[in-house]
C-alpha positions in Angstrom: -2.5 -8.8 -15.5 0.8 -6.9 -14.6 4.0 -8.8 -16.0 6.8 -8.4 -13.0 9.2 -9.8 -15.7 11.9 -7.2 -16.6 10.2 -4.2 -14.6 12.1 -1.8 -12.2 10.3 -1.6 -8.8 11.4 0.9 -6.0 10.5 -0.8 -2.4 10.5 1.9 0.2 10.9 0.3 3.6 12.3 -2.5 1.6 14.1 -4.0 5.2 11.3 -3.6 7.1 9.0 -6.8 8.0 6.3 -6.2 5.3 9.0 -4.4 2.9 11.1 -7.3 2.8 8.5 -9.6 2.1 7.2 -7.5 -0.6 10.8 -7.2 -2.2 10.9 -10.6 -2.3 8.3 -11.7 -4.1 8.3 -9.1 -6.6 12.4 -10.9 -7.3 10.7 -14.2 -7.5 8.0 -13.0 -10.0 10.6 -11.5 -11.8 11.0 -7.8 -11.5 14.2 -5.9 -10.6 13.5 -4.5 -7.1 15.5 -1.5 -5.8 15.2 -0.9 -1.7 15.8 2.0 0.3 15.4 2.3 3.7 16.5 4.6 6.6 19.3 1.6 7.5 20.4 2.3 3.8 21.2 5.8 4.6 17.6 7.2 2.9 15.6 8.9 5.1 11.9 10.0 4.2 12.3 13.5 6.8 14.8 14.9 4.6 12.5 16.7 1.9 15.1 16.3 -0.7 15.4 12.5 -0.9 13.1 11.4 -2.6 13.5 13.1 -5.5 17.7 12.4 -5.3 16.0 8.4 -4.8 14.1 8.5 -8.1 17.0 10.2 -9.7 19.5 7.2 -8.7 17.0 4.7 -10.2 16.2 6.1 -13.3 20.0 6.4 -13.6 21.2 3.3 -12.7 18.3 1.1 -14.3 17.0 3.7 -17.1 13.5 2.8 -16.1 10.7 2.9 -13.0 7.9 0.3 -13.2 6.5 0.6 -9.6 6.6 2.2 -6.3 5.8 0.4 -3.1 5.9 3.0 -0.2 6.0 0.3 2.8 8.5 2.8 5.7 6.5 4.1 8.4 6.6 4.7 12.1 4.1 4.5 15.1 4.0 6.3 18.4 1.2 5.6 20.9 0.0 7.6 23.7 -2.9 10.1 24.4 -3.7 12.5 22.1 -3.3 15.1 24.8 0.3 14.1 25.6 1.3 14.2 22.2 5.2 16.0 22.0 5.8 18.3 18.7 8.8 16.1 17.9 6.4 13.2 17.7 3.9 14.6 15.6 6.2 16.3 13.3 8.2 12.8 12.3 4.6 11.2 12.1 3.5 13.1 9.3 7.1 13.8 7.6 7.5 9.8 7.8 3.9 8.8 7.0 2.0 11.2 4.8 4.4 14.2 3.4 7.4 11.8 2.6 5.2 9.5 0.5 3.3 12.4 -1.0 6.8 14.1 -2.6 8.2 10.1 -3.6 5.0 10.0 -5.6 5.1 13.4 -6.7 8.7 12.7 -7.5 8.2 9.3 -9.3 5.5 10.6 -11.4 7.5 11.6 -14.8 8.8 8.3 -14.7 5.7 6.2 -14.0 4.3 7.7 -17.0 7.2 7.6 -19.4 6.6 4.1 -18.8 2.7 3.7 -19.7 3.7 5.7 -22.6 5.7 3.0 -23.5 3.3 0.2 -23.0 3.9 -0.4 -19.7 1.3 -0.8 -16.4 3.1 1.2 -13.8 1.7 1.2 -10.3 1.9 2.4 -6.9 1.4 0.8 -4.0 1.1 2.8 -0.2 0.1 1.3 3.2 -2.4 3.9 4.9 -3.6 0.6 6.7 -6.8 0.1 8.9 -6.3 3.1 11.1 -7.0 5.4 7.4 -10.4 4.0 7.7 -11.6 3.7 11.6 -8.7 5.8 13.7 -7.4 4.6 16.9 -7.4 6.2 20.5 -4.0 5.7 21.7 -2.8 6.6 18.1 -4.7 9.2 17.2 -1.5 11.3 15.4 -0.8 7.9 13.8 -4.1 7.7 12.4 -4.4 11.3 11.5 -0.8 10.9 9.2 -2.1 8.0 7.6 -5.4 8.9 6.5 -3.9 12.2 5.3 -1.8 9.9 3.4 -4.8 7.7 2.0 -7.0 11.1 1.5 -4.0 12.4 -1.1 -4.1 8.8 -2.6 -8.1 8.8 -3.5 -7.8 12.5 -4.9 -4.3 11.8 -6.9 -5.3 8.6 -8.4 -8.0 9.7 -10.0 -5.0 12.4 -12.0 -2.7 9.5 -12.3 -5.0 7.1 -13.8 -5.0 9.7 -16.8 -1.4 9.2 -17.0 -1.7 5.4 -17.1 -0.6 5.1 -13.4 -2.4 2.7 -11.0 -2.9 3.6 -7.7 -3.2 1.1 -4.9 -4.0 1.9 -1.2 -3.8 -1.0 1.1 -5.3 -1.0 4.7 -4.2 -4.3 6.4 -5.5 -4.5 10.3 -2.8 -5.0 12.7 0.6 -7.3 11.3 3.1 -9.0 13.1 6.1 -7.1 12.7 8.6 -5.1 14.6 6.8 -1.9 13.8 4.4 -1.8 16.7 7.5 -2.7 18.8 9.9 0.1 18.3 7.2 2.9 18.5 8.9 6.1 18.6 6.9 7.2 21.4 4.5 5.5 23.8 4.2 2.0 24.6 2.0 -0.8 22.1 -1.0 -1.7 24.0 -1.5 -5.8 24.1 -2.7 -6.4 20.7 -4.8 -9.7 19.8 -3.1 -11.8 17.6 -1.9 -9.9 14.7 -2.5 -10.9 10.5 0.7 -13.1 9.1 3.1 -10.7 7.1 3.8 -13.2 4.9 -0.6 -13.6 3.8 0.1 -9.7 4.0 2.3 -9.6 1.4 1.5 -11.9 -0.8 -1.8 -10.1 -0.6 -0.3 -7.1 -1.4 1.7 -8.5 -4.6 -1.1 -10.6 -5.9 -3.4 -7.4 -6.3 -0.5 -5.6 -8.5 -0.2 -8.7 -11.0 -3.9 -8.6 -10.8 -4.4 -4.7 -11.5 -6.3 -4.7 -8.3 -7.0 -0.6 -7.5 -7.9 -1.3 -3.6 -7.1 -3.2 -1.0 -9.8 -2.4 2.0 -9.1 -4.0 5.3 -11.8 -6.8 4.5 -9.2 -7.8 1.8 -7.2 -9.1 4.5 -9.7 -11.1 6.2 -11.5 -14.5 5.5 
């Protein structure tokens, strides 16, 4: 079992639906959360946040427990129609953003399983990583770039003590799919309950879960 009593966790996304959520119960189990989010003035295009991020943290709190990487955007459309604008935020937002906050958060993550600690990361490839979409085929490219780095790096990061957790929800009912940045959301069935969503989510880091497949969702 992870203790959430006394750690330092960094929510990315931490005002979005699921982010919130997340941040949230990680406060009521007792851990120090930190959130960032593009409203917050951090943005996951510029290359040098997230390194500048993890710096702030470490300074202000003198440790980093966890990383939950819950920012991301959507656009839907044809895969022919697809503008360069679109696909460049698509990846910078959903798969090379996360990649350098890991990268970055990395020496810290460690310095605390050195110590005794169970440091983790969490990302949110979701279902689309595992059977991608027409009508979000750029979408589901970035994100199962994103959950291809996370199988290859955690099996590095586990020798550094860091545990890796990639979770595929199906579709949620948040704002996300409403505020695409391109495109229009097709009518979705009824969508899985953020708040099962996250709790799913926190319950496999106090658990020292390693996956969380879209069938964890379910049932």
């Amino acid at each position: 079992m992870t203790d959430l009593h006394g750690a330092v966790v960094l929510v990315v996304g931490g005002s979005g639906g699921l982010g919130s959520r997340i941040s949230s119960l990680l406060s009521q189990g007792g851990a120090t959360v930190v959130t960032a989010s593009r409203g917050s003035g951090w943005d996951l295009r510029d290359a040098e946040a997230p390194q500048r991020l993890i710096d702030q943290v470490t300074s202000a709190h003198h440790r980093l427990d966890g990383v939950v990487i819950a920012a991301g955007v959507v656009a839907f459309g044809a895969a022919a129609e697809l503008r360069d604008d679109t696909l460049d935020e698509l990846f910078a937002v959903n798969t090379t953003g996360p990649i350098r906050l890991i990268r970055s958060a990395t020496p810290a993550l460690a310095k605390a399983a050195t110590a005794g600690g169970s440091p983790f990361i969490v990302t949110l490839s979701g279902i689309v990583s595992e059977a991608p979409t027409a009508g979000l085929a750029a979408y589901s490219a970035a994100k199962s770039g994103l959950a291809a780095y996370t199988v290859a790096a955690t099996r590095e990061l586990r020798k550094a003590g860091i545990r890796v957790v990639d979770a595929r929800p199906g579709h949620v009912e948040t704002e996300l799919s409403k505020h695409p940045i391109a495109g229009e959301a097709p009518a979705f069935p009824q969508g899985l309950d953020p708040d099962a969503v996250a709790a799913r989510i926190v319950r496999a880091i106090t658990d020292d879960e390693r996956d969380l497949p879209s069938s964890a969702f379910t049932g």
